[in-house]
N, C-alpha and C positions, 0 to 999 in steps of 0.2 A: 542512509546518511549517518545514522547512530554507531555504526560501523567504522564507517573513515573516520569520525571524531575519536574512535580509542586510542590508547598506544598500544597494545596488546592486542592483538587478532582473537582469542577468545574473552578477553572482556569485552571486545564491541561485538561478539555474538551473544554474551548472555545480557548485554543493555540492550540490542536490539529483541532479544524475546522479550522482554521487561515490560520494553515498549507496545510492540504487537500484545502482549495480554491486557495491557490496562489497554490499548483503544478497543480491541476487541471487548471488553467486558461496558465500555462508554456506547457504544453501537444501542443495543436496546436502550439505554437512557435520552439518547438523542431522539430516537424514533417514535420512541413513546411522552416526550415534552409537550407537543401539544395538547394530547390528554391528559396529562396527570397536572401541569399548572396552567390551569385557565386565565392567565392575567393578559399579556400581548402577542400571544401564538395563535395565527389565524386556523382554520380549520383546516385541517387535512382535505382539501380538495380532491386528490386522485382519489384517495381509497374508498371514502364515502360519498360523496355527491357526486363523482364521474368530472369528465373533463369534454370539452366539446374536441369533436374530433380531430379539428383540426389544431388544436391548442397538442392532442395526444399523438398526432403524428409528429408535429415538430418535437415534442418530450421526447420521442423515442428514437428519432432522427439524430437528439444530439447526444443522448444517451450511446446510440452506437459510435458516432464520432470523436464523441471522446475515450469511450471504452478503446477504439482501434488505435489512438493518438498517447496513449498510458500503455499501452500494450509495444505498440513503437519505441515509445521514448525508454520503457523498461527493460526491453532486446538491448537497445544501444549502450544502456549504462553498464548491462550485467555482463556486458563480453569483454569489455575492458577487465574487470575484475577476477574472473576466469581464469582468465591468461596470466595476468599477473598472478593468480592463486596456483596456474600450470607450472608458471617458470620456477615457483618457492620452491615447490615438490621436486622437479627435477635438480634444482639448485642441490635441494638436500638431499636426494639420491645419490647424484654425483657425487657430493664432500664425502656422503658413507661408504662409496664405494675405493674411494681415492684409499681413505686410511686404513 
């Protein structure tokens, strides 16, 4: 998405790294909130006390359903894009080969 908001095709790839390293670097901040401020974050249920089984099968149930549904939906978006990035290239082959 940080991509199609640029006007420039390499500024919306160096905002989209920008982006990917600060969530990437928020990832262990998140994970670790429960332990590090004790005020209204419940306990981490899975990792330390376990879950009843059948609480973990349904977690892992939707765990793959939506993994397979982001995985879907991310085939669909990146082919458009592709193409569109196919036809630039040729576009510009073509004009250098023309002149």
């Amino acid at each position: 998405m940080v991509r199609a908001y640029a006007t420039e095709e390499e500024r919306g790839v160096r905002f989209a790294a920008i982006v990917g390293i600060v969530g990437f670097i928020n990832v262990p901040i998140v994970f670790l909130a429960t332990t590090l401020w004790r005020t209204q974050h419940p306990v981490p249920t899975i990792f330390q006390k376990g879950l009843v089984p059948a609480m973990l099968l349904t977690l892992l149930v939707c765990l793959l359903a939506f993994t397979l549904l982001y995985t879907y939906l991310l085939l669909r978006a990146v082919s458009p894009r592709q193409l569109e990035a196919e036809i630039r290239r040729s576009k510009q082959n073509i004009e250098g080969k023309s002149i």
